[in-house]
N, C-alpha and C positions, 0 to 999 in steps of 0.2 A: 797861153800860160796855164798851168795846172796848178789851180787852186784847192787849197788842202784846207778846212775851215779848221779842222782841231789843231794844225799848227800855227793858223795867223792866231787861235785862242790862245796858243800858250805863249806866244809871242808879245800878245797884245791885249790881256784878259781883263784891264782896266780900264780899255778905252772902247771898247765893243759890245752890244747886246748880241742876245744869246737868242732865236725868236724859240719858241716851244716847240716839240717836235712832232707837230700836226700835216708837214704835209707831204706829200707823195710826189715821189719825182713822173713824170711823163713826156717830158724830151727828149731827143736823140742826142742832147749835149748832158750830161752829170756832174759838170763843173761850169759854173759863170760868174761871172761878175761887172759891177759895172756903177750909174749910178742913178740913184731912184729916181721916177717919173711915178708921181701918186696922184690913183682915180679910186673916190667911194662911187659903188653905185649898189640897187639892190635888184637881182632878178632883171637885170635890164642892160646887153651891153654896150649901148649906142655910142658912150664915150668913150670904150671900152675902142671900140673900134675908131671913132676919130682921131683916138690917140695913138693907134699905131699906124696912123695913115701919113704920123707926122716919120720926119728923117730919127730914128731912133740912137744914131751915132753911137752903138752901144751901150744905151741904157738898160735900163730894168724895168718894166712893167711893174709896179705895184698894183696889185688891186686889189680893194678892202670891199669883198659882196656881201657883207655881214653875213659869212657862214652859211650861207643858203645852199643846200643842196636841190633845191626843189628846179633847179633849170641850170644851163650850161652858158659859161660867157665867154668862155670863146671855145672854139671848134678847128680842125684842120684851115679852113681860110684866111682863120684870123691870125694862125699860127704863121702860116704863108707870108700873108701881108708882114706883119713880123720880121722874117727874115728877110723878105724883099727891101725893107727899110730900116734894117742893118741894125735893129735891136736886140743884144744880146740873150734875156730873157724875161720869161715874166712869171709873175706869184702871185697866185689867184688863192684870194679866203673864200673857195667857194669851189666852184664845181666846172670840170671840163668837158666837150665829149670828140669824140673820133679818137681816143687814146692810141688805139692802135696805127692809125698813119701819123700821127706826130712823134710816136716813140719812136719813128726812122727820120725826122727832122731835125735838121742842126740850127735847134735852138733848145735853150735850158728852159724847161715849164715846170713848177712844180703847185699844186694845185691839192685841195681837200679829197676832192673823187670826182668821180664822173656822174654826170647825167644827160640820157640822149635826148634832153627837152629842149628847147631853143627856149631863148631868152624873149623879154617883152622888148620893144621897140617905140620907147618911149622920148628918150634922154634925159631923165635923172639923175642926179647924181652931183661930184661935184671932182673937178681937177686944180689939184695942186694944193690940197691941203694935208696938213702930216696927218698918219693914220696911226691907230691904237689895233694892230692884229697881232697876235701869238705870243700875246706878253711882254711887244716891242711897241717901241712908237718910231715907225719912219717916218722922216721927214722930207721933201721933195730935193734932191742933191746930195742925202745920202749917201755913201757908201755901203753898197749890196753884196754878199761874198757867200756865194749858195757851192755845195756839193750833196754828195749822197749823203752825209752825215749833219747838214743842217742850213742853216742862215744864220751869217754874220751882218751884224746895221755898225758903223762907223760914220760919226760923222767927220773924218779927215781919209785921205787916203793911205793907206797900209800898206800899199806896194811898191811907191813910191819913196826914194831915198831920202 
């Protein structure tokens, strides 16, 4: 399905946040949707990866890395594991790196920037609590509604009749 976010906005501009327009697309998909799975973690992306090791049934990655550019949390493998486990996309407050093999991936990533540092290998962090990124707060169950033009958060579903 082709999701348009400036028309579920005019359709829907009451019952949807808006996130700010911080991040940069880096998927081979430019339109997703789905519904949110939220991980904080910082510079570390061990959950990061546990969580997408689960059946993603088309959800969304959320990931709130408090803005860290200093390392990358996920990379081409994680983008993989990813699609291999049937999650539609994911939205990193933080930093990516392999951009260029995941911009031929079908899956929607949109992410702050890149960095070719790998992350620590800790497990910090924390899954399944709502997160405060780009002047949104999603909540885990959300509704996610990303294009080239931004993020939609709903908490009911919008495409549905």
């Amino acid at each position: 399905m082709d999701i348009k976010t400036a028309d579920l906005w005019d359709a829907f501009e009451n019952q949807v946040q808006v996130a700010d327009p911080i991040f940069t697309d880096f998927g081979g998909r430019d339109a997703f949707n789905g519904r949110a799975v939220c991980v904080q973690v910082f510079e570390d992306n061990v959950l990061v990866k546990q969580t997408l090791k689960q059946d993603g049934s088309g959800s969304i990655l959320v990931v709130d890395g408090g803005g860290s550019l200093a390392c990358a949390l996920v990379g081409d493998l994680l983008a993989q594991l990813a699609i291999d486990n049937r999650w539609n996309g994911l939205i990193i407050c933080g930093a990516i790196r392999d951009s260029k093999e995941i911009a031929q991936m079908d899956i929607g990533l949109k992410a702050l920037n890149t960095c070719p540092r790998k992350s620590a290998k800790k497990g910090k962090g924390s899954v399944g609590e709502p997160l405060n990124i780009a002047g949104v707060t999603i909540r885990p169950g959300d509704y996610i509604y990303a294009d080239v033009d931004g993020i939609l958060v709903s908490e009911k579903d919008l495409l549905s009749p």
